[in-house]
N, C-alpha and C positions, 0 to 999 in steps of 0.2 A: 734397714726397713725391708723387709719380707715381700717379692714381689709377689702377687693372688695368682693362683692357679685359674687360667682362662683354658675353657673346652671351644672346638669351633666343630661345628656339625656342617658337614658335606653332603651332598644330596643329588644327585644329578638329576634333569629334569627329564622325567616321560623316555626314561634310560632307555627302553628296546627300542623305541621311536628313535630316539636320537642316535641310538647305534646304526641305526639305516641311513638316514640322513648325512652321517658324515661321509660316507659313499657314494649315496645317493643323493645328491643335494640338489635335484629337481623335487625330492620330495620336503624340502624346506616351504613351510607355508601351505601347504597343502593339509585336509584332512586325512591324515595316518592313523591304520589300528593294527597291531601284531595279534594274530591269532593263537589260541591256546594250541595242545598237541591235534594231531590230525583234524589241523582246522577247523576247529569246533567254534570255537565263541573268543570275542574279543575279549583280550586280556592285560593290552597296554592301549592307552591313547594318547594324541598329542592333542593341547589345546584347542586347537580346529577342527576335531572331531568330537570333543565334547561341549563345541559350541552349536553345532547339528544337533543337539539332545542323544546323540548315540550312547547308551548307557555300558556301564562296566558289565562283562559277561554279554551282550547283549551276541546271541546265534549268527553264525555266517548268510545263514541262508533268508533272518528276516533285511539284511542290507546286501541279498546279492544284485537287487536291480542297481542300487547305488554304487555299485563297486565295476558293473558290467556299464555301463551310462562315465563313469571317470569322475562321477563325484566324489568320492572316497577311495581311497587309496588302500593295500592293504596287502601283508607281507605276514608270511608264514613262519612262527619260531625258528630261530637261529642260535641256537645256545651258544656252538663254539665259539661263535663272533662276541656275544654277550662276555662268556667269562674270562676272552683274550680281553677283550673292550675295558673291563672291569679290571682286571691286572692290571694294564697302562694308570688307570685312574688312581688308582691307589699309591703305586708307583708313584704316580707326579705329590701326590699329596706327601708321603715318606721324605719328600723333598724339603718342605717344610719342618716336619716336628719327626722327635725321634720314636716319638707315642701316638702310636696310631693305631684307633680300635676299630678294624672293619666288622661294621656290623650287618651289613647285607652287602649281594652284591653292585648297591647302586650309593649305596651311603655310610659313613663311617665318620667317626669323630675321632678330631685331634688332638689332645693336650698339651698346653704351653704352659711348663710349670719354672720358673724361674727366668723366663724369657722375658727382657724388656722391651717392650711397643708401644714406642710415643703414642701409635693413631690404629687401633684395630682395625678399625673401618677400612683403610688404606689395606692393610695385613689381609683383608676377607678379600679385597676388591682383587688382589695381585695374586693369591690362592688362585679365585675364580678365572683371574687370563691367564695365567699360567695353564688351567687344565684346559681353557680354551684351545689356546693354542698349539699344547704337544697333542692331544685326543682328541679336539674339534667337539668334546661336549661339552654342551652348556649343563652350568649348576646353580644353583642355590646355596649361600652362607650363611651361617647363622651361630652368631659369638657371644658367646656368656659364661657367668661363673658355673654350672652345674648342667646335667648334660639335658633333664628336663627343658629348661633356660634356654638353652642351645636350639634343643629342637620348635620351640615355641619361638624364637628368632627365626628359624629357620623357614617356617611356616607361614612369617608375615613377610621374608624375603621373596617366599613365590607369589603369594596372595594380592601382594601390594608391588605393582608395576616401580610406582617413584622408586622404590630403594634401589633398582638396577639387579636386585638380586641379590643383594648383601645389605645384610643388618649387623646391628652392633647392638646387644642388649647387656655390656657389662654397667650400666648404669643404672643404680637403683630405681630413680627416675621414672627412666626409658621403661625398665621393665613395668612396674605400674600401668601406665598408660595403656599400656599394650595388655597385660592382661586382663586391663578393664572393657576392651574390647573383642575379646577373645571368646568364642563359646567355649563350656566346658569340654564337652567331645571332644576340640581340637587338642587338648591336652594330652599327650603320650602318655599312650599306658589307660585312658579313660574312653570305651567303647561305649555304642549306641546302648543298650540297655543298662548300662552303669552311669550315661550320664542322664538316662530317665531317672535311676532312684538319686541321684544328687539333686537334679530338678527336682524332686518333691520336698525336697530337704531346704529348697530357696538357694540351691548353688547353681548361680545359671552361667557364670565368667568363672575364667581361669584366676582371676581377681578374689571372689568370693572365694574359692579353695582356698587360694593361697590366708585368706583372714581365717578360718578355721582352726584349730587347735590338733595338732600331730593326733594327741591321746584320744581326743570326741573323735576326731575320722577316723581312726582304728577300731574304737566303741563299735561303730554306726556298718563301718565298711571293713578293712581290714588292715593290716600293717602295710601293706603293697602301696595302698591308698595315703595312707599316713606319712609315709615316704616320697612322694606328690606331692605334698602338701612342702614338705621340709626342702626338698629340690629348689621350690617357685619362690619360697621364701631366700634363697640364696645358698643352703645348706647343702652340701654335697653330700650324698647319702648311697646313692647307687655306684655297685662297685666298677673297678676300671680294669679292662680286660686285655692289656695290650698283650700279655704274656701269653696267652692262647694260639696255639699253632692250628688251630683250625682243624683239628683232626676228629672223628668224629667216632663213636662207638660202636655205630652198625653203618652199614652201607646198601642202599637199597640203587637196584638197576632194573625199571620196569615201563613198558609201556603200551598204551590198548593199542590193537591192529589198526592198521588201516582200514580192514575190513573183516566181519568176520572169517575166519579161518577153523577147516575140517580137518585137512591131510595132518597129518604126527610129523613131518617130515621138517614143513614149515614151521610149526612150534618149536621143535628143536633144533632149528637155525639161530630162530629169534629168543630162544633160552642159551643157547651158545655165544651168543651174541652178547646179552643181556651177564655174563658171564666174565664173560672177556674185559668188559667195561668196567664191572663191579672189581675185579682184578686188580686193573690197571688204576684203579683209584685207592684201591689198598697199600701198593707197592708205591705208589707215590707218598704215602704218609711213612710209609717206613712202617709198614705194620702186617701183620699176619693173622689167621684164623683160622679154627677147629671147625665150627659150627656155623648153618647157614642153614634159611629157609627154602623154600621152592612153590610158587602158586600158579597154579591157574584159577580161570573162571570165565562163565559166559556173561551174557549183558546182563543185569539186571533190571534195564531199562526195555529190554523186548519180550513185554511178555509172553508173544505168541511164544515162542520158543522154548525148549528143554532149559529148564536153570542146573548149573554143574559149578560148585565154587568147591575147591582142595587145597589145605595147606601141607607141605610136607617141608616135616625134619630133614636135616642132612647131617652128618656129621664123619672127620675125617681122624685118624690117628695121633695125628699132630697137625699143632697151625701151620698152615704155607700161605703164600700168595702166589701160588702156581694157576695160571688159568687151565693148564692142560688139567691138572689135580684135579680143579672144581668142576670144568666141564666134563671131564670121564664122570663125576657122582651125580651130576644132574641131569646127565644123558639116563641115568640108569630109575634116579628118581624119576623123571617122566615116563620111563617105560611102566613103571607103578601105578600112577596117577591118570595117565590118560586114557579117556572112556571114547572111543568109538561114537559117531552117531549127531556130537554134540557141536554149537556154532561159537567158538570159543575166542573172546573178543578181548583177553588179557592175559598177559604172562610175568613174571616177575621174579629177580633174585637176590635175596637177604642176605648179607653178611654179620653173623652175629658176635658178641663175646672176641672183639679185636684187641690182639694184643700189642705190645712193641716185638719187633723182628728182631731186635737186639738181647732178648734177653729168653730163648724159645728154649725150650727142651727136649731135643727133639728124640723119637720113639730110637726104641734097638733095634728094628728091623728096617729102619728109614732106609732109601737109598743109600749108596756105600758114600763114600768125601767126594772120591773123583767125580762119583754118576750126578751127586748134587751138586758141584760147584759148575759141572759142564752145563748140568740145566738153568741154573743161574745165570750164566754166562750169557745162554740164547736169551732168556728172558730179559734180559737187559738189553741185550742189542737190539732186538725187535722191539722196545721201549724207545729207543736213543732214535732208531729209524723211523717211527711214526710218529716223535715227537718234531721231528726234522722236518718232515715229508708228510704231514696233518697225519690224523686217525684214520685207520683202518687200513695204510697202504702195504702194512704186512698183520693178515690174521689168519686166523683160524679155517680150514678147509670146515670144517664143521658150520660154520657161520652163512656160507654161502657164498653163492656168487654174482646172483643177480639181484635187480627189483624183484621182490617178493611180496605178497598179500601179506603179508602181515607189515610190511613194514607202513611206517605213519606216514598217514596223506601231507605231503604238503607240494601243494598247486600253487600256494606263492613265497617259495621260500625263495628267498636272494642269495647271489654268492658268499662262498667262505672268503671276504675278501681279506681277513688277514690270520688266516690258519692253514690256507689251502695254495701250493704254489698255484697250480693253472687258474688261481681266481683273482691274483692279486690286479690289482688296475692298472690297466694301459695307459700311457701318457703317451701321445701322438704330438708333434710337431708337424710346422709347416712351413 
């Protein structure tokens, strides 16, 4: 007998929240919100803060009396922490299945295809403390035959307290019930104005999809749809991605000032910068490139002011993943593009047309073997050492040296507490 292929969908709860938290654990139980880039508008909460009405996006400055009074609590993006955070997670889940599809960095799905398990529910609960315990973030389980299934388990695992946070929906049963309780929105894949035209259609439950016919919701909506449909019914239909190395085809490194910025001197740290990063995320995939963009532009949002937005080409002789390479041509492209006069509140760098490094062509007048493998060499080491010693502890003279106006406000950002040696936590006895 053929054991069924069970998906289990993982999901960490109010992920940036609880990445603070496990550090912070004064902020346990307290209203938490992590701010967007330079502090602009909230952009994660934890349940105590959306029990305030404080809404998603909602501005720094309409809850600064709330934050300055200690009602609300609140902590400036943290990425490095996130996507260390995020590794560990994943990590612990690989522990479990050999098929593991990360699909963002706060949730991913896992495939048990020949695995036998007397009691799922058991299988989700001990997932769930296992990552408790090596990560200290709490998640959300949610186990079914199809990934749709999964995440619609996983959704009554947050929503509904009793289940502790894990559900078990490989039961035809079970699943019924539950999608007859379910709005359509909540369905993966079905947004606010697609489940308005369903609602006109009399599909108001995840229930009602599921009794519709693949071929009429293709008719009516499209094959996307029609595949929703076939998921809820049991049928697996959407592909499985474990095979994907995450690599991606362009790479973009950008981000608005702190404040707007005039001088050329400070844009071309913060494109130096911006440079440096896009690089070193290249070379980490094992990949190289020819071609790349370069932008600036001013706010959009001020009108008093001069409007100035510029895209420019770049393009090099052959692919590298050399930061010195790209930052010599976008030192030069901005000497092109920038205009005098103007309050310039964004800067940006594209990596376009990435290749594999293993397979380059490289020009006849490239550096000689020796000249290229010596620069290899640095570039590796200055890799191996800021991977050691967190980001930025060897870069670029171009880059800078200090706090710069351009760089992004953040008035509550928390330690690197596990990227950064001098951040890591004190443990004091007595």
């Amino acid at each position: 007998m053929n054991t069924p292929i069970v998906i289990v969908h993982c999901d960490a709860n109010s992920f940036y929240c609880s990445c603070h938290r496990v550090f912070e654990p004064h902020l346990i139980g307290k209203p938490l919100g992590v701010l967007s880039n330079n502090d602009g508008c909230i952009i994660a909460r934890t349940q105590e803060l959306k029990a305030l009405n404080v809404a998603m996006g909602t501005p720094l400055f309409q809850v600064r009396s709330l934050v300055k009074r200690g009602d609300i609590m609140i902590r400036s993006s943290n990425y490095p922490l996130y996507g260390d955070m995020s590794e560990r997670f994943m990590a612990v889940l690989e522990t479990f299945s050999p098929d593991v599809e990360v699909y963002s960095i706060d949730e991913a799905f896992l495939r048990f295809d020949g695995f036998s398990v007397p009691d799922w529910h058991i299988r989700g609960q001990q997932i769930q403390s296992k990552v408790g315990r090596w990560t200290g973030l709490p998640i959300g389980v949610g186990i079914a035959t199809t990934k749709v299934l999964s995440k619609l388990a996983n959704y009554a695992a947050k929503r509904y307290r009793a289940t502790g946070g894990v559900v078990d929906l490989t039961s035809p049963e079970r699943q019924k019930k539950l999608m007859a309780i379910t709005p359509v929105e909540e369905v993966w894949g079905v947004g606010r104005q697609l489940a308005k035209k369903m609602k006109a259609q009399g599909i108001d439950t995840a229930f009602d999809l599921a009794q519709r016919e693949p071929t009429s919701i293709q008719k009516q909506f499209s094959i996307v749809e029609a595949r929703l449909v076939k998921e809820l019914r049991g049928e697996s239909c959407l592909p499985w991605e474990e095979q994907t190395d995450g690599n991606k085809h362009t790479i973009m490194c950008s981000r608005s000032f702190g404040r707007p910025v005039t001088a050329k001197h400070n844009i071309q740290e913060a494109v130096a910068t911006y440079v440096a990063r896009a690089c070193e995320k290249l070379r980490a995939q094992g990949k190289a490139s020819a071609k790349a963009q370069l932008f600036l532009r001013t706010s959009p949002f001020r009108d008093q002011d001069q409007q100035y937005s510029v895209n420019l080409n770049l393009a090099l002789p052959w692919p590298t993943d050399s930061s010195q390479a790209w930052q010599h041509i976008a030192r030069k492209g901005l000497d092109s593009i920038f205009r005098e006069g103007y309050l310039y509140q964004k800067a940006g760098f594209l990596l376009l047309d990435i290749q594999d490094n293993q397979s380059l062509q490289n020009d006849l007048f490239q550096l000689s073997s020796t000249k290229a493998q010596s620069s290899n060499a640095f570039i590796t080491t200055v890799d191996e050492i800021n991977n050691r010693f967190g980001r930025n502890t060897l870069r670029s003279a171009a880059s800078g040296f200090s706090t710069a106006r351009w760089h992004m406000k953040q008035n509550y950002i928390s330690p690197h507490f596990t990227t950064r040696w001098q951040d890591l936590p004190r443990v004091r006895t007595t």
